[in-house]
N, CA, C and O atoms as a GROMACS GRO file, in nm:
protein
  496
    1UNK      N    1  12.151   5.831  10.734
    1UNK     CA    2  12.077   5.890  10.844
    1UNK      C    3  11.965   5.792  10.882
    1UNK      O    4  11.918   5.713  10.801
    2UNK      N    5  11.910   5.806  11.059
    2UNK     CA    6  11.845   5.659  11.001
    2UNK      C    7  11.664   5.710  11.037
    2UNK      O    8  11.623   5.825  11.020
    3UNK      N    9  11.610   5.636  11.070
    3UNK     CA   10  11.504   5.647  11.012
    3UNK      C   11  11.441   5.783  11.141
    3UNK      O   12  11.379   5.881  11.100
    4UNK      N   13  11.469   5.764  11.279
    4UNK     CA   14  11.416   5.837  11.385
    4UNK      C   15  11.490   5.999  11.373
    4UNK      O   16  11.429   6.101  11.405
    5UNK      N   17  11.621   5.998  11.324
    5UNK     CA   18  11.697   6.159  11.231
    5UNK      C   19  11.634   6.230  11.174
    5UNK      O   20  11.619   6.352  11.186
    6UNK      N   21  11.582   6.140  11.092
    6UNK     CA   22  11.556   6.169  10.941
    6UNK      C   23  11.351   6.242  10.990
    6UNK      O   24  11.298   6.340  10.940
    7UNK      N   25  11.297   6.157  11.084
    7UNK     CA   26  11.134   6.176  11.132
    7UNK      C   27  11.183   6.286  11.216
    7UNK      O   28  11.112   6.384  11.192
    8UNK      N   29  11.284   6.318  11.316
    8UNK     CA   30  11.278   6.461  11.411
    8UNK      C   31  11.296   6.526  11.332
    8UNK      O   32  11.240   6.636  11.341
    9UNK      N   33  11.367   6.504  11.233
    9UNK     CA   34  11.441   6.625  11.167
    9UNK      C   35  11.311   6.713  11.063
    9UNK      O   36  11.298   6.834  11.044
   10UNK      N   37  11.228   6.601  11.010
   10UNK     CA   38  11.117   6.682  10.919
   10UNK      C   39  11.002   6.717  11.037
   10UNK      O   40  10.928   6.808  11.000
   11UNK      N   41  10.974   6.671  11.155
   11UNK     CA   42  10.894   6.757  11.229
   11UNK      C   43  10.952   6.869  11.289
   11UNK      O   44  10.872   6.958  11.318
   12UNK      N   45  11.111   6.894  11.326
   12UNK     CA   46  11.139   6.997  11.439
   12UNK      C   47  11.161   7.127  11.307
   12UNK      O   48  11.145   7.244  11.341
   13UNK      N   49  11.193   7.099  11.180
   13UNK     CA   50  11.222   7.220  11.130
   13UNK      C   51  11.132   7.201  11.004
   13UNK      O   52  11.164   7.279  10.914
   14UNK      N   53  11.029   7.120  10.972
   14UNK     CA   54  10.937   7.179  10.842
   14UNK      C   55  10.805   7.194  10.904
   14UNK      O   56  10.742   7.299  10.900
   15UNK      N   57  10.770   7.103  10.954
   15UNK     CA   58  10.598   7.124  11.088
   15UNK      C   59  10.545   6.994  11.162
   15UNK      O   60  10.543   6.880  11.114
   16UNK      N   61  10.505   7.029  11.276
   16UNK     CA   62  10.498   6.926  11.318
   16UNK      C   63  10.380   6.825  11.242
   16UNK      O   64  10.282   6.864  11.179
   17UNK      N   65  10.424   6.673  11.273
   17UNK     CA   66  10.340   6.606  11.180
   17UNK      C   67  10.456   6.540  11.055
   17UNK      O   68  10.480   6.422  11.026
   18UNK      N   69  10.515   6.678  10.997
   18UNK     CA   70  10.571   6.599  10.856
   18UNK      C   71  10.639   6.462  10.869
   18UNK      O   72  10.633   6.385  10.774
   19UNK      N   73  10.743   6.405  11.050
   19UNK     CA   74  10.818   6.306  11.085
   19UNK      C   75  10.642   6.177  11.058
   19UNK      O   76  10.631   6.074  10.993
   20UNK      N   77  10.537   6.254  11.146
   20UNK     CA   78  10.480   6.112  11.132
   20UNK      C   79  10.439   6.063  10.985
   20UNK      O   80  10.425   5.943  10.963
   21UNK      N   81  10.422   6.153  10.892
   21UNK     CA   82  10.398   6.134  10.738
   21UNK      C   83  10.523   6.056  10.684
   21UNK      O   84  10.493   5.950  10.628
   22UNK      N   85  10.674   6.089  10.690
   22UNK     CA   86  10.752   5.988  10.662
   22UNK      C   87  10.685   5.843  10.736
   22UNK      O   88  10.641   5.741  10.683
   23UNK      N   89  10.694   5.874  10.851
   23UNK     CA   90  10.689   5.720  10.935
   23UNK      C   91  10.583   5.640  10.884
   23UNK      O   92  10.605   5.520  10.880
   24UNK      N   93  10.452   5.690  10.837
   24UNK     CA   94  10.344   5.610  10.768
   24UNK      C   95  10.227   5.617  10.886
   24UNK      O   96  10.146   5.525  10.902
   25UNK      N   97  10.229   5.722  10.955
   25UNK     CA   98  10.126   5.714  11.143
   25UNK      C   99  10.061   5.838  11.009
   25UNK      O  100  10.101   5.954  10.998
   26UNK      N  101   9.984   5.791  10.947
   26UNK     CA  102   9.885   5.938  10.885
   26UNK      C  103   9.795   5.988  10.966
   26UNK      O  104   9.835   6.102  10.984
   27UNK      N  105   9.684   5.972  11.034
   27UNK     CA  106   9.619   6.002  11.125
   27UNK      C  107   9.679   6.091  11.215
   27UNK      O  108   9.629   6.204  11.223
   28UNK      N  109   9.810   6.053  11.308
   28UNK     CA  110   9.869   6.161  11.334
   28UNK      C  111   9.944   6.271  11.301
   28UNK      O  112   9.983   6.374  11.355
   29UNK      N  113   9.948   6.228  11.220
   29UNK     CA  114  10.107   6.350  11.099
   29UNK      C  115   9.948   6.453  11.076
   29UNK      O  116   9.952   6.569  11.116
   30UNK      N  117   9.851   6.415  11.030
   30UNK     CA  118   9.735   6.503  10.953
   30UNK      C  119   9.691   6.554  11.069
   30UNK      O  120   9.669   6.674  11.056
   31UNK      N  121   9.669   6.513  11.180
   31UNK     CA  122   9.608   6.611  11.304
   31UNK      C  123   9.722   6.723  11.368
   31UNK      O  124   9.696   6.834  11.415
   32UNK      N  125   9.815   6.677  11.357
   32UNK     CA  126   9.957   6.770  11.364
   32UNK      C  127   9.953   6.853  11.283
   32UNK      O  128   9.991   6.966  11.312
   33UNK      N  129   9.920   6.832  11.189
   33UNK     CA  130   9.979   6.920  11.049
   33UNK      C  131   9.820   7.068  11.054
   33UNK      O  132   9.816   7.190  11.045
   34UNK      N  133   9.718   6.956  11.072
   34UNK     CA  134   9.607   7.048  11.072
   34UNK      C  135   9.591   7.158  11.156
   34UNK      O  136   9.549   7.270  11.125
   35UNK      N  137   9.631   7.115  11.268
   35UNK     CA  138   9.657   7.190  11.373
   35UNK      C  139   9.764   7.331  11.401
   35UNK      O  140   9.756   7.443  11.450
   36UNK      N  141   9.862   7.247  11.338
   36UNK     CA  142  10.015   7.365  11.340
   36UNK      C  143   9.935   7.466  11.227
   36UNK      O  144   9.900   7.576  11.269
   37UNK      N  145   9.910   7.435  11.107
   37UNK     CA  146   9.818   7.520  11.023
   37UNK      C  147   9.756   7.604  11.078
   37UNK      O  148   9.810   7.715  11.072
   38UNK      N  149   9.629   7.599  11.152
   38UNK     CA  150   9.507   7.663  11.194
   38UNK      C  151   9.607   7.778  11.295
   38UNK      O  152   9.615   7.899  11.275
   39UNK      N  153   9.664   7.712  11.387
   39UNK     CA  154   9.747   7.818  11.456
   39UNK      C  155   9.824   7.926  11.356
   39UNK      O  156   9.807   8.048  11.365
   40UNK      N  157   9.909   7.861  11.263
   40UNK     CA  158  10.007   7.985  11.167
   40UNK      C  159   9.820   8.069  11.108
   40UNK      O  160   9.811   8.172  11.174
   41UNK      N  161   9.738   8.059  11.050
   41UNK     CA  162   9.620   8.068  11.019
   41UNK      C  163   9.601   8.164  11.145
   41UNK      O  164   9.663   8.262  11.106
   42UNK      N  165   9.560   8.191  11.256
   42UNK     CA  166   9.540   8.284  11.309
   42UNK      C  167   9.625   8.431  11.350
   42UNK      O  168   9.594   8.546  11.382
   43UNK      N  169   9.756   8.348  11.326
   43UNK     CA  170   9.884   8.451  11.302
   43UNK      C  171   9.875   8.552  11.212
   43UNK      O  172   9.911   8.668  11.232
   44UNK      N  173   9.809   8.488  11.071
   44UNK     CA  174   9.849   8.586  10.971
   44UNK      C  175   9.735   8.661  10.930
   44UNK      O  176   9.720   8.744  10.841
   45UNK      N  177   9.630   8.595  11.044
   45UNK     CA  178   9.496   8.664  11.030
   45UNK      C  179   9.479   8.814  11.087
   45UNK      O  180   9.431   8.918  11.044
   46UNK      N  181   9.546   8.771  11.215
   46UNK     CA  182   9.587   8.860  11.327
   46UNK      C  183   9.708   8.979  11.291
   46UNK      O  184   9.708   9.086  11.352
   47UNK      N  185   9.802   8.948  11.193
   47UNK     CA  186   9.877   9.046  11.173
   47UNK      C  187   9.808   9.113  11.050
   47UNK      O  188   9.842   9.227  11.019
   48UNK      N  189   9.724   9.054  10.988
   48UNK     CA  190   9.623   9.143  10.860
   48UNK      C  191   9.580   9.235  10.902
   48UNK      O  192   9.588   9.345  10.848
   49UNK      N  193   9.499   9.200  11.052
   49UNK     CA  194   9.400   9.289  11.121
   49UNK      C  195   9.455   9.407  11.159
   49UNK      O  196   9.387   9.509  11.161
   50UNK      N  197   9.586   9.406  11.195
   50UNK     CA  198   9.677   9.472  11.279
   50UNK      C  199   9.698   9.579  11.208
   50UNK      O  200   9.668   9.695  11.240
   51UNK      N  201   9.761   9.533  11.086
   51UNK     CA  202   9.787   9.626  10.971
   51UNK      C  203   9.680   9.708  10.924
   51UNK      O  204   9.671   9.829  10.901
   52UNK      N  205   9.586   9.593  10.914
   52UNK     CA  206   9.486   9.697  10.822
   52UNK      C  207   9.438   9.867  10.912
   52UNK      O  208   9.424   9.986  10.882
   53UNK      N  209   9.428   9.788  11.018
   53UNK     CA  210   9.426   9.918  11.140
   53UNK      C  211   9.506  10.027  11.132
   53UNK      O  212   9.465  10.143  11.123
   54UNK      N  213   9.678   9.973  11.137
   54UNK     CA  214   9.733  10.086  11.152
   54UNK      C  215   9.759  10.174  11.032
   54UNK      O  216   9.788  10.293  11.042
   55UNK      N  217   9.742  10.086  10.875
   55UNK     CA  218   9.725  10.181  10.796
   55UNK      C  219   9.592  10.264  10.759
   55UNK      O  220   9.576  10.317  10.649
   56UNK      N  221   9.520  10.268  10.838
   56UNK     CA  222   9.370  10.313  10.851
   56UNK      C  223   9.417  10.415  10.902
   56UNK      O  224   9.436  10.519  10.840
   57UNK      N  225   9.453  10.387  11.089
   57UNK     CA  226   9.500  10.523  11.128
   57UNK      C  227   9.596  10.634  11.083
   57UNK      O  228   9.572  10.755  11.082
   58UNK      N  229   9.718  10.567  11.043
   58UNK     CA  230   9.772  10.634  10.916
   58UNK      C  231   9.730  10.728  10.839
   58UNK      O  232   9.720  10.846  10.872
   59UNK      N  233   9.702  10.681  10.729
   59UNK     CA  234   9.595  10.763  10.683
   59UNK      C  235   9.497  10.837  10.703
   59UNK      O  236   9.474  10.908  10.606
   60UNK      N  237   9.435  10.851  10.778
   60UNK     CA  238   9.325  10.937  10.849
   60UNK      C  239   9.405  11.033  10.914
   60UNK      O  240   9.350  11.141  10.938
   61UNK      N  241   9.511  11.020  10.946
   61UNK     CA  242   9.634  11.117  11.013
   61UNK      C  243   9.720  11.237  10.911
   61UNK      O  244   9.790  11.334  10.939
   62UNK      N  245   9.660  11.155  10.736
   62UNK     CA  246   9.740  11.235  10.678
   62UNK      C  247   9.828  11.183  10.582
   62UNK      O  248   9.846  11.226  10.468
   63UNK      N  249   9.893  11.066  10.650
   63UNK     CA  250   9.946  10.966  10.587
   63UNK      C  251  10.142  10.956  10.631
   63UNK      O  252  10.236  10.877  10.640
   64UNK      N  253  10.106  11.098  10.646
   64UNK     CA  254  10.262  11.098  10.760
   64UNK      C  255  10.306  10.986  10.836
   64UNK      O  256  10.220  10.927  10.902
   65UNK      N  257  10.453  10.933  10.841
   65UNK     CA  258  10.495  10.849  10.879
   65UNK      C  259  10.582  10.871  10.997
   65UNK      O  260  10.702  10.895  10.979
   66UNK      N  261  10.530  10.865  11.121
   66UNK     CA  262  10.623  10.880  11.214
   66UNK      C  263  10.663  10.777  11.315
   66UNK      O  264  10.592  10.702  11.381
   67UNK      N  265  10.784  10.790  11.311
   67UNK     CA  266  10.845  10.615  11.403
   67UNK      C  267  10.771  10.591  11.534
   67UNK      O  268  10.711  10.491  11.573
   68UNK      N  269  10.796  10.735  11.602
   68UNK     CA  270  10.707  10.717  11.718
   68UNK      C  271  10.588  10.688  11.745
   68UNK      O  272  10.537  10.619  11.833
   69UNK      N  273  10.528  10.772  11.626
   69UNK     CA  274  10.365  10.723  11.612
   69UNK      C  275  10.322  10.567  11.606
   69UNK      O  276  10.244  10.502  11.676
   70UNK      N  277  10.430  10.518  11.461
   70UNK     CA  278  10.400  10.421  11.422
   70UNK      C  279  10.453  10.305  11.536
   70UNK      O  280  10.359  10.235  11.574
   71UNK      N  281  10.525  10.286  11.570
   71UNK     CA  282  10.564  10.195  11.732
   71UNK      C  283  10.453  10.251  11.813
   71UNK      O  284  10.475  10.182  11.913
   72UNK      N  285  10.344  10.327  11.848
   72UNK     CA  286  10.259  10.337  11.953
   72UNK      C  287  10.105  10.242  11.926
   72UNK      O  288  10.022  10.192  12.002
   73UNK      N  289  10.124  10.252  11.759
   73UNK     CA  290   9.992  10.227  11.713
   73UNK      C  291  10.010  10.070  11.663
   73UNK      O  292   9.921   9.986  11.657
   74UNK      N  293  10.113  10.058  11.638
   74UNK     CA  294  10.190   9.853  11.717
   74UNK      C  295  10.119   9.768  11.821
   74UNK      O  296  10.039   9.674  11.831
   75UNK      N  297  10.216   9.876  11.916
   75UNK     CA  298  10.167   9.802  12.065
   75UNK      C  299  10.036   9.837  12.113
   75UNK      O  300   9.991   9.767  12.204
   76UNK      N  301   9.927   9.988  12.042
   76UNK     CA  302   9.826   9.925  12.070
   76UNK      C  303   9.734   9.869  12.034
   76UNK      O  304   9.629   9.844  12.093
   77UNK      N  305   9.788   9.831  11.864
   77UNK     CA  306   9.686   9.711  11.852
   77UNK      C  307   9.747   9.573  11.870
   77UNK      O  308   9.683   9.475  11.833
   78UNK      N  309   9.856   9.560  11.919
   78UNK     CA  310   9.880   9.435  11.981
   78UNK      C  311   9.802   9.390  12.080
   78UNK      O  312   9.749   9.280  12.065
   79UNK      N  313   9.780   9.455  12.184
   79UNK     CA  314   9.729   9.452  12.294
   79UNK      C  315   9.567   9.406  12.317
   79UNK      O  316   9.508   9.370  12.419
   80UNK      N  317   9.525   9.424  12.186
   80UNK     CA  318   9.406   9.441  12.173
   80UNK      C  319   9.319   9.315  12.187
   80UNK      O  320   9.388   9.221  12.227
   81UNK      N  321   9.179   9.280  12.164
   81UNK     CA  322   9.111   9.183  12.174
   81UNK      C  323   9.148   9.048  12.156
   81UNK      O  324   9.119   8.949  12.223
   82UNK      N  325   9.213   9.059  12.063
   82UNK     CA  326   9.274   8.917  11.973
   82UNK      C  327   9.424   8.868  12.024
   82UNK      O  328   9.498   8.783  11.976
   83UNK      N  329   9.442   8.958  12.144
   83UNK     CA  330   9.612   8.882  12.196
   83UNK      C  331   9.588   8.819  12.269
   83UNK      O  332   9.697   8.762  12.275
   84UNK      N  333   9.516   8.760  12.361
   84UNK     CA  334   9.468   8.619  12.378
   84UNK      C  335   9.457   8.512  12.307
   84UNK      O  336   9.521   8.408  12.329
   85UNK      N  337   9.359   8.531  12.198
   85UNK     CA  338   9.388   8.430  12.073
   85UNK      C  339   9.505   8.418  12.033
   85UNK      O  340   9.518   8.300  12.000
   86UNK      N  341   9.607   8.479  12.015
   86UNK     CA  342   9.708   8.480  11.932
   86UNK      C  343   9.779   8.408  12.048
   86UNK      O  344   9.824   8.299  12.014
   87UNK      N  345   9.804   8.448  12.194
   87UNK     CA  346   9.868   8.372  12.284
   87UNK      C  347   9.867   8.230  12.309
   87UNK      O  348   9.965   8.160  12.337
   88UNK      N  349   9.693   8.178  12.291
   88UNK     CA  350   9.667   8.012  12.278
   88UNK      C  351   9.714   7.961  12.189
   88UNK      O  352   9.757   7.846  12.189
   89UNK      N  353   9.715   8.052  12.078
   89UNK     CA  354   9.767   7.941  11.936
   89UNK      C  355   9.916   7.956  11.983
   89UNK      O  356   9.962   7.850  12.026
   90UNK      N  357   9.986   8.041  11.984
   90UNK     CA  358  10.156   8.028  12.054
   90UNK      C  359  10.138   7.886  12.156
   90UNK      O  360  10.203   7.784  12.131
   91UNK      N  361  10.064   7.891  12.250
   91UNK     CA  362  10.048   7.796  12.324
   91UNK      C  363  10.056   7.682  12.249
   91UNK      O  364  10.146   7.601  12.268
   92UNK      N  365   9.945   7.662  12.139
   92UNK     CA  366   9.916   7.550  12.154
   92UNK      C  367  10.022   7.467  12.008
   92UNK      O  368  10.048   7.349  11.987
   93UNK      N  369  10.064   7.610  11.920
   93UNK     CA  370  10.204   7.532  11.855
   93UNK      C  371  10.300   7.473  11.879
   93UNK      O  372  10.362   7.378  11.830
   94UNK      N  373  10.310   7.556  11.983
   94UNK     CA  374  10.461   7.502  12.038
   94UNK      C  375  10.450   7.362  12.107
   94UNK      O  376  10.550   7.290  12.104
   95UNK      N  377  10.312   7.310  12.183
   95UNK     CA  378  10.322   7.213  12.210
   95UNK      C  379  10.241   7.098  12.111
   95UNK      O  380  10.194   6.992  12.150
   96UNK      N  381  10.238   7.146  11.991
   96UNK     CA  382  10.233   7.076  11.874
   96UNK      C  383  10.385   7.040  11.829
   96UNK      O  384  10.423   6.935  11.777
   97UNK      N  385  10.446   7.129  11.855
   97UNK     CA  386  10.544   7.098  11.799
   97UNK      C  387  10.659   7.036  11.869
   97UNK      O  388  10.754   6.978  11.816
   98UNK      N  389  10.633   7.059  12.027
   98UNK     CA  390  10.748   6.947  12.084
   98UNK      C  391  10.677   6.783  12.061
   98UNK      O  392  10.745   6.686  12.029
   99UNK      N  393  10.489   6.780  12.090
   99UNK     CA  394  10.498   6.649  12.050
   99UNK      C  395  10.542   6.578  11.947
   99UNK      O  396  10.594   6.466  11.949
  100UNK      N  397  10.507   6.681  11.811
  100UNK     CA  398  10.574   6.640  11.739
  100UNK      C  399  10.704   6.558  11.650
  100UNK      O  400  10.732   6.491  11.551
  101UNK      N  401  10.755   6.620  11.772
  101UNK     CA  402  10.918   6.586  11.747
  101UNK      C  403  10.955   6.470  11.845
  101UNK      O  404  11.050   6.393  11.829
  102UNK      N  405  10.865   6.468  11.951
  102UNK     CA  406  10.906   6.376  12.044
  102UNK      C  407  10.842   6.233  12.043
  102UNK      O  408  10.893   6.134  12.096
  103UNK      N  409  10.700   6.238  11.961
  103UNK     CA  410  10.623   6.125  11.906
  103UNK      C  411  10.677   6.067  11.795
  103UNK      O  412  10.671   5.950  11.758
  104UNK      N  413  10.748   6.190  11.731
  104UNK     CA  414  10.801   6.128  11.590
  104UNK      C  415  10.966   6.011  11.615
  104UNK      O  416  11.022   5.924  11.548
  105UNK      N  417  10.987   6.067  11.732
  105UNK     CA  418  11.131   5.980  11.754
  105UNK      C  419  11.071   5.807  11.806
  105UNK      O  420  11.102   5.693  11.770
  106UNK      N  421  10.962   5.869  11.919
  106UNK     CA  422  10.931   5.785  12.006
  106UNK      C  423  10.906   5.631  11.862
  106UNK      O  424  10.974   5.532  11.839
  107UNK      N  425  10.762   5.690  11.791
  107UNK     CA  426  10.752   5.598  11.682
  107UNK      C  427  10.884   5.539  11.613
  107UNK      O  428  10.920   5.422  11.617
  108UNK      N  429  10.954   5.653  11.542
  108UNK     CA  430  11.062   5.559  11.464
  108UNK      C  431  11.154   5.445  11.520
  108UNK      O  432  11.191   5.338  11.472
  109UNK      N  433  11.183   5.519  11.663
  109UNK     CA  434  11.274   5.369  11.759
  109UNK      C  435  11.188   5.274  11.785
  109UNK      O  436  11.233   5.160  11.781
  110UNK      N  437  11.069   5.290  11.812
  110UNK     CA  438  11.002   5.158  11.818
  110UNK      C  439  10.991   5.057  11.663
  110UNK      O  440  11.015   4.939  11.636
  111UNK      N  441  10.947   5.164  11.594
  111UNK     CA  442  11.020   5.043  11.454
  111UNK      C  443  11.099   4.960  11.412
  111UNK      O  444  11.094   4.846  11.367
  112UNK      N  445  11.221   5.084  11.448
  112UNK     CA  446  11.301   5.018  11.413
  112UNK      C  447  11.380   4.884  11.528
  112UNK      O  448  11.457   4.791  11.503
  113UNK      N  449  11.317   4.932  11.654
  113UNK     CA  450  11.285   4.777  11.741
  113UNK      C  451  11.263   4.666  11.728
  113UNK      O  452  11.336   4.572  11.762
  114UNK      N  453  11.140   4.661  11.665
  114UNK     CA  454  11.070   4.609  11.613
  114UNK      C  455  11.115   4.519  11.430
  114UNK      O  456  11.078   4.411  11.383
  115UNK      N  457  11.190   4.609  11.387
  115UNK     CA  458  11.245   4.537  11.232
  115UNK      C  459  11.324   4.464  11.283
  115UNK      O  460  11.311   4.343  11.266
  116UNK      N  461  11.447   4.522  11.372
  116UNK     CA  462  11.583   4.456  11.455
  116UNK      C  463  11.514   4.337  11.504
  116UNK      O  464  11.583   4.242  11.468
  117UNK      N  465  11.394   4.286  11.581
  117UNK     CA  466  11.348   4.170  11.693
  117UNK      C  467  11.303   4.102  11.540
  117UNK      O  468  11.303   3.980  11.549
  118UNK      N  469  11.275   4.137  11.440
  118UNK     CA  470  11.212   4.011  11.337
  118UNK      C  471  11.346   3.950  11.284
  118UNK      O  472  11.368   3.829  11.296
  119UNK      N  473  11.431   4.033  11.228
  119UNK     CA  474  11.564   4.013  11.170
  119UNK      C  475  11.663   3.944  11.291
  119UNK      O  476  11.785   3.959  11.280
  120UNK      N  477  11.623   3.887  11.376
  120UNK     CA  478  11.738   3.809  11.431
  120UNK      C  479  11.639   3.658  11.404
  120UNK      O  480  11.521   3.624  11.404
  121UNK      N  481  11.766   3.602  11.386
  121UNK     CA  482  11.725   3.453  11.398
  121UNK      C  483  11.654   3.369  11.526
  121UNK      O  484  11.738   3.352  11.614
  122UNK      N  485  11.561   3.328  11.550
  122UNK     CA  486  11.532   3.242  11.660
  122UNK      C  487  11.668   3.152  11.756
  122UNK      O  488  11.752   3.077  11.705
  123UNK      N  489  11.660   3.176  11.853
  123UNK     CA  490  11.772   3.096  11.957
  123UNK      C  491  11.677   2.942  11.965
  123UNK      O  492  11.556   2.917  11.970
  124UNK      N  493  11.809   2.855  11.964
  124UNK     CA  494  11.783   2.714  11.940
  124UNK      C  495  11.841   2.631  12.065
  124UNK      O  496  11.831   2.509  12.068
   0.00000   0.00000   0.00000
């Protein structure tokens, strides 16, 4: 597999960043990586909050479990203060993560450009 496979392949399916950490671009692989983080980081902050809510209301209800209830008290704390936040970080992963994948190719073909133009012999 060769080297630009092998860099899409660890940014498009482990996070963006991991292709530039093979490639040796640290600076960028670590601002990628920091980044895709902080976003999953508000995700699971945001679904804590969510929860903790609806098992609050829950409980204060009794503790009864009803589908209908429980799908109402979903969508409205989905809706709530923090789905904006949660929408930018969607935003701003996903376009972490196409650069990702698309910086990580861009770099490896230029390398390997670059190894190919040393490895030929000079024309005489």
């Amino acid at each position: 597999m060769s080297r630009s496979t092998t860099a899409v392949l660890l940014s498009a399916l482990i996070l963006p960043g991991a292709g530039h950490l093979y490639l040796k671009h640290y600076p960028r692989g670590i601002a990628l990586i920091a980044i895709s983080l902080a976003c999953l980081w508000i995700f699971v902050d945001r679904a804590m909050q969510q929860a903790s809510i609806i098992l609050d209301q829950v409980a204060s209800e009794g503790g009864a479990v009803d589908v209908s209830r429980l799908s109402g008290l979903v969508t409205q704390t989905s809706n709530g203060p923090g789905s904006l936040v949660v929408t930018a970080a969607s935003l701003v992963l996903a376009g972490c993560w196409m650069i990702g994948v698309v910086d990580a190719y861009r770099i490896a073909r230029n390398q390997q450009n670059r190894n190919a133009l040393s490895r030929t012999p000079p024309r005489q």
